[in-house]
N, C-alpha and C positions, 0 to 999 in steps of 0.2 A: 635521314630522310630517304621516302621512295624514289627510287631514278626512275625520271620519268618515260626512261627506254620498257619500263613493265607496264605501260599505261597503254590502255586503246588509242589509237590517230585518233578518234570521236575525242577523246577525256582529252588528248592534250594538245590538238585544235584550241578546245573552249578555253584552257589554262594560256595558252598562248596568249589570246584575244582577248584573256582580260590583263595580262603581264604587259602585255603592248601598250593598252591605250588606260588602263587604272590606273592609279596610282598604291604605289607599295606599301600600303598601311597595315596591311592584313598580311596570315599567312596560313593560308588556311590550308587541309588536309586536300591529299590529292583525287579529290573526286568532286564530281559533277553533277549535282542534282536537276529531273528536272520535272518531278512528280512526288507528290505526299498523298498518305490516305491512314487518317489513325497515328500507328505506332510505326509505322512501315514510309518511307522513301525510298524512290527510284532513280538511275543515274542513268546516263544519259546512253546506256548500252542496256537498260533495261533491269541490271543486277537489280537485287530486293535487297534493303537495310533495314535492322532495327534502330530510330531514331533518340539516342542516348545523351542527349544536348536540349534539345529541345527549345534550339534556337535562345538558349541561353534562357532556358525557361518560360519564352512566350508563348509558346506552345503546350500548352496545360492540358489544351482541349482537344490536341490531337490536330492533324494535319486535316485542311478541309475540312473541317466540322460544317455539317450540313445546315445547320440551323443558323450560325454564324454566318457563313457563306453568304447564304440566301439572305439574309438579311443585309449583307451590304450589297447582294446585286440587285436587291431590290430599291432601297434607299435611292445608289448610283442613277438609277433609270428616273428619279424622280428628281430632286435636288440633294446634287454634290457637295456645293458651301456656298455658302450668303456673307461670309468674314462676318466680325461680330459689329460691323456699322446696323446688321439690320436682326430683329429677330426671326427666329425659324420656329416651326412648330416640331421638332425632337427636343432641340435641345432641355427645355423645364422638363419633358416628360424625364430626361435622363438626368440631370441634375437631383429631381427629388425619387429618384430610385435608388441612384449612388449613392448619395446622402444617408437615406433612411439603410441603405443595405451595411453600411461600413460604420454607421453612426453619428453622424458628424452634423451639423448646423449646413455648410456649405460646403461647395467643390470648385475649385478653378482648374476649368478644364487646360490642358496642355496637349502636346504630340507625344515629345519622348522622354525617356528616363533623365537623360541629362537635363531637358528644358525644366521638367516638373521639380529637380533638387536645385536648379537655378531658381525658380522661381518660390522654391522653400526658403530661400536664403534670402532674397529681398524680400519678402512678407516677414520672416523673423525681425530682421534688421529696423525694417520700417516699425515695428510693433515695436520694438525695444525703445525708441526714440518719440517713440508718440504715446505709448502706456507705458513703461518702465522707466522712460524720463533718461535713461542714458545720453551723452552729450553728442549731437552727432557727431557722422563719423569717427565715432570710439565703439562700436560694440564690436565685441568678440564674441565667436562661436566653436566652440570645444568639437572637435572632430578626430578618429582612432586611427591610430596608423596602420597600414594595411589593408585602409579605405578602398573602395570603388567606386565611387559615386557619378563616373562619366570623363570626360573628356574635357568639356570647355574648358580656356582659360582660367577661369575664377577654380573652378573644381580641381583641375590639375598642378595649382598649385600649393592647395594642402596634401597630394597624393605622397608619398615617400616610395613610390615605384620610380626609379632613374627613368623607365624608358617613357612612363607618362612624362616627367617635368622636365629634361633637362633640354635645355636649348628652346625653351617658351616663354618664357619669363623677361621684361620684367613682371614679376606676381603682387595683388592686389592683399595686403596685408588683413588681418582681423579674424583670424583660426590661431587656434590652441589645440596642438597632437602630440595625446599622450597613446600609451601603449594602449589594444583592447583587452576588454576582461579585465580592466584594472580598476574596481572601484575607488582604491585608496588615491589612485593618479586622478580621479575623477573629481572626486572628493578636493582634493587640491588645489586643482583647477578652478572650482566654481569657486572658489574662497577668491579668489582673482575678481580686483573692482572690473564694471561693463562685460559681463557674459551675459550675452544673451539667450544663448541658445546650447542645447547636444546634438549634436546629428551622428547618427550610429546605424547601422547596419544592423539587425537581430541577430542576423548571420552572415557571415564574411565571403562572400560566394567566390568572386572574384580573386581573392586570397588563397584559396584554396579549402574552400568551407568549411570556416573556424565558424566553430558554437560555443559560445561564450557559457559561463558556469549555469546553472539552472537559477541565479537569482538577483542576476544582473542587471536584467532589463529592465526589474521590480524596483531594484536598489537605486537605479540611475535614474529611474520615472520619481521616487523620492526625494533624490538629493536634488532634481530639475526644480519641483516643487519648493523644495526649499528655502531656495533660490532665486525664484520667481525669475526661473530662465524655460525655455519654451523645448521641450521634448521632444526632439525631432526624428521619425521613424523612417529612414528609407528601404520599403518594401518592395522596389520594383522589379528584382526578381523572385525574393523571399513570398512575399504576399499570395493571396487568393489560394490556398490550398495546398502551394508545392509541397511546404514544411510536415504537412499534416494539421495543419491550423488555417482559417481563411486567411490570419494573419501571423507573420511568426513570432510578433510579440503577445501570440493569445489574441483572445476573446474579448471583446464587451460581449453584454446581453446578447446582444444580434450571433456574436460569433458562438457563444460558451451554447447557445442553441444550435449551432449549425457544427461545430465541435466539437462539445461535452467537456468542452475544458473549465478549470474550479477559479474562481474570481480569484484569488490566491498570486495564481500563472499573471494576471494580467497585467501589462504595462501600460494604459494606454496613452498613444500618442497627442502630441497638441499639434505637432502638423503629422499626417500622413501620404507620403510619396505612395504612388501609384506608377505602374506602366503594364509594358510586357505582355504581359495573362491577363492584363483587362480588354484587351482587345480579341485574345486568341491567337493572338500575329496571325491576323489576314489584315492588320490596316494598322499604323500609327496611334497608340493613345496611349495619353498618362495623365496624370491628376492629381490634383495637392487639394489635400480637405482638413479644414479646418471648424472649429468652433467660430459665431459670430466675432467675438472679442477681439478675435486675429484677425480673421478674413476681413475681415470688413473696416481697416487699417487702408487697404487698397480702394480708390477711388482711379472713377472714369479716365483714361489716361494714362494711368503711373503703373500699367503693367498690360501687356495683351499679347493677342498670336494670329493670327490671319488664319490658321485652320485649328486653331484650338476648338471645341465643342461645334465642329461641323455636321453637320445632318447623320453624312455617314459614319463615324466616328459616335455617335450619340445611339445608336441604332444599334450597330455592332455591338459595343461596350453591354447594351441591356443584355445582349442574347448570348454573350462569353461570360455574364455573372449567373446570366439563369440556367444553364448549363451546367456550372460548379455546383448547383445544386441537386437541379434533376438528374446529375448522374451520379451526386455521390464523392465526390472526387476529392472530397479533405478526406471522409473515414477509407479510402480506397487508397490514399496517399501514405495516411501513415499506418495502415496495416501494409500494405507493401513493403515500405519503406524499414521496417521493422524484420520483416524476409530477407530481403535484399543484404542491411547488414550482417544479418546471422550467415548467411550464405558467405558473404565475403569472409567472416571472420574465416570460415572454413576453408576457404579457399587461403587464407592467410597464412593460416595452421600447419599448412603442405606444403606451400613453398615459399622459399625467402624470396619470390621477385616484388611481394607485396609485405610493407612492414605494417600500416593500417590503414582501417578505414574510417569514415567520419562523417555525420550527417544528422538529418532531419526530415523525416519524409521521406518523398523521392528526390531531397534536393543530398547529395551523397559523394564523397571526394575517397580516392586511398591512393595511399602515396607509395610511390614505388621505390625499392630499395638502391636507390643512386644518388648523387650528387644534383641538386638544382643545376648545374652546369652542365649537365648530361642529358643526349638523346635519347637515353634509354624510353622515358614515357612518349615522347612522341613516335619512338618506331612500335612499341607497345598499339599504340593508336591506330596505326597505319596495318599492324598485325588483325589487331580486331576489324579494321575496315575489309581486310580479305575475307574477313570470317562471318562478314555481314551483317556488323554490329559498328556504329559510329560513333566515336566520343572525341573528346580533344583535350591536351593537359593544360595545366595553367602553372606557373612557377614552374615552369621547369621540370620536376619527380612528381607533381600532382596530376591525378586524371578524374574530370566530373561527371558523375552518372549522373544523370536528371533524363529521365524518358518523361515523354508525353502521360499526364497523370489516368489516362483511360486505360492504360497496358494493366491487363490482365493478372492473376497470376502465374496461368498456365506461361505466359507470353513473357512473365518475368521470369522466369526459372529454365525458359528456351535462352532467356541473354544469359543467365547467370553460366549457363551449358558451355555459350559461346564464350566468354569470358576463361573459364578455368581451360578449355581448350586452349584458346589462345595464351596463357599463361604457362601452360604445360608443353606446346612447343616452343614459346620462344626464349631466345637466349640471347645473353647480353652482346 
C-alpha cells in the first residue's frame, strides 16, 4: 500500500474525513476524485486520469454525459418522486421503452443492483409456488459459486467469498451452488425435486471476470427449460453493451439488430436483472423484466420501493439507453475490446509480471503473476494511478480494465502506453 506521507495535505485531508466519521467497509485507492468528463477524471489537486473502472461499469456512457445529465437536471426542476401511492407522467413513457428496447412484456422498476436480484428472487419464488405448484416455502434456486450478486443478507448467504458471509448469518435457506461453467453440476442440480430457478452471472465480474465456455449460457437456458425452472440473468454490470453485446447473454431480435449477433449465441433470459449502465451512474437505477406469466405473479402490496420508477430515474434511464445507441457503443465495445486484448497478450509475452488476460468487450481482467495473498496487484494499481491511469484489483492477483465505453481507440492505445510502462518499471 501507498504511505500516505507521498500524498498531497489536499488527498489526505479528504482520506482522513472520510476514515473518521465512514465507516470501514471500503478500501479504496489512494486518490480523490472530484471531477469526471468522458474517459478522463480529476483529483482533487487537479491531476488528469484515465477512468479504467468505470465505476464498476456504470459508467458506459462516460463521465457527465451531456444528454443524460440534462435530463435529470431537467426532470429534478420539475418533479423529483410522487412514491408509487400516486401515478406520474414518466414513468409508462419509460416502462414501455425498456420493455420494447430489452424485449420483455413488463419491468419492475428498482434503485440498485442488489435491490433488483432481491427482487429476482421473490418474483421467481412467488411464481414457483403459484405456477409451478412447488409446496411453499420448499423452492430452491441454483446459483454459481464465485457469485456476485450484492450484499444483502439473503444474497450473501449463497456467496462462497469468507469476507462477504462470515459473521452475518443466521442465512435464510433455499440455494443450490455448484461450481460455474459446469453444465454437468448443473444438470444435476435441476434433477433435484423444487428448483425453481438459475441465477448466473454471463460473466463473473466480481470474480475476477470468468467467461464461461462459448455454449453455456445456451446449454443452461435449455436445461432451465427443461425444467420448467425460471432462467435467471444477472446483467447489472455485464448488460447494455460493456461485453460487446447489449446483453452478454446475446441478443433477441431487438439486440442481434443492435449487435449482429446469430440467434445461435442467444440465451434468453425469463428474468432480466438490470442496473449500473442503465442510468449512466449520474442517479440510482435498476430493473427486473420479465414476461407477463411471471411478472404479473406480483400483486399490489407484495412487493415495492418508495423511489423505485421516480420521475427522475424514468427520464435518465431513457436518455443512457439512447445513447448506447446513437453512439455506437456495443460495436465500439467489442472492437476495442478485441485491441485491447491483443495489446495485453503482448504485453504478456515481454514480461512475467502478467500471466493472462481475460474478458469480453471492454469488460477485461489479467492477473498478475503472485499469489492471491499478495500486494503485488494493488501496488501495481497504485503504480498506474501515478501514471494517470486508475484501475482496482479484485481477488487479490486480479486487476479489471473496464473504461468508459466512449474511449476511443486513439485513447485506448495512450492506456495500453501507460499500462506496459507501468509494468516495465515496476518491481515486485
Amino acid at each position: 500500500m501507498q504511505s500516505t506521507n507521498l500524498l498531497s495535505t489536499n488527498t489526505q485531508a479528504y482520506i482522513e474525513l472520510e476514515d473518521r466519521y465512514g465507516a470501514h467497509n471500503y478500501h479504496p485507492l489512494p486518490v480523490v476524485l472530484e471531477k469526471g468528463e468522458g474517459v478522463y477524471v480529476w483529483d482533487v489537486d487537479g491531476k488528469k486520469y484515465f477512468d479504467f473502472l468505470s465505476a464498476y461499469s456504470a459508467v458506459n456512457q462516460g463521465h457527465a454525459h451531456p444528454k443524460i445529465t440534462q435530463a435529470l437536471i431537467e426532470q429534478a426542476q420539475t418533479l423529483a418522486l410522487t412514491s408509487r401511492a400516486f401515478y406520474n407522467n414518466c414513468l409508462g413513457d419509460y416502462e414501455k421503452f425498456v420493455t420494447q428496447y430489452f424485449g420483455f412484456d413488463k419491468v419492475l422498476p428498482t434503485n440498485t443492483g442488489a435491490e433488483a436480484v432481491e427482487t429476482a428472487i421473490k418474483l421467481c419464488r412467488k411464481w414457483a409456488y403459484e405456477k409451478k405448484g412447488i409446496a411453499e416455502n420448499q423452492a430452491l434456486i441454483v446459483v454459481c459459486e464465485g457469485n456476485f450478486h450484492g450484499r444483502t443478507t439473503t444474497i450473501v448467504s449463497f456467496s462462497s467469498d469468507p469476507d462477504s458471509n462470515k459473521n452475518f448469518g443466521p442465512y435464510p435457506a433455499g440455494f443450490i451452488s455448484i461450481p460455474y461453467d459446469d453444465i454437468d453440476a448443473l444438470k444435476e442440480a435441476m434433477s433435484q425435486p423444487n428448483v425453481a430457478g438459475f441465477l448466473v452471472e454471463p460473466i463473473q465480474g466480481e470474480a475476477g471476470v470468468y467467461t464461461p465456455s462459448e455454449d453455456f449460457m445456451r446449454q443452461a437456458r435449455a436445461l432451465c427449460t427443461q425444467n420448467n425452472a425460471l432462467f435467471i440473468a444477472d446483467e447489472v454490470q455485464t448488460g447494455i453493451a460493456r461485453t460487446g453485446s447489449l446483453l452478454a447473454v446475446c441478443g433477441n431480435c431487438t439486440c442481434q439488430t443492435k449487435c449482429e449477433r446469430q440467434p445461435a449465441t442467444y440465451a434468453r433470459p425469463d428474468i432480466l436483472i438490470l442496473g449500473k449502465a442503465l442510468s449512466g451512474g449520474v442517479y440510482p437505477v435498476s430493473a427486473v423484466l420479465a414476461d407477463d406469466a411471471i411478472m404479473m405473479v406480483i400483486k399490489p402490496g407484495q412487493h415495492g420501493s418508495t423511489f423505485g420508477g421516480n420521475p427522475i430515474a424514468a427520464k435518465v434511464a431513457i436518455a443512457a439507453l439512447t445513447a448506447i445507441d446513437d453512439e455506437k457503443l456495443i460495436q465500439n465495445a467489442r472492437k476495442l475490446g478485441e485491441i485491447f486484448r491483443k495489446e495485453m497478450q503482448r504485453i504478456i509475452a515481454q514480461h512475467d509480471l502478467l500471466i493472462k488476460v481475460r474478458g469480453k468487450g471492454l469488460l477485461n481482467a489479467v492477473v498478475v503473476n503472485d499469489s492471491p495473498d499478495s500486494d503485488t496487484a494493488w501496488r501495481l494499481c497504485v503504480a498506474l494511478k501515478e501514471n494517470g491511469l486508475l484501475a482496482k484489483p479484485t481477488h487479490g492477483n486480479i486487476i479489471r480494465f473496464a473504461p468508459p465505453l466512449i474511449i476511443t481507440e486513439k485513447q485506448l492505445l495512450e492506456c495500453v502506453q501507460i499500462i506496459e510502462t507501468t509494468v516495465q518499471q515496476f518491481t515486485k
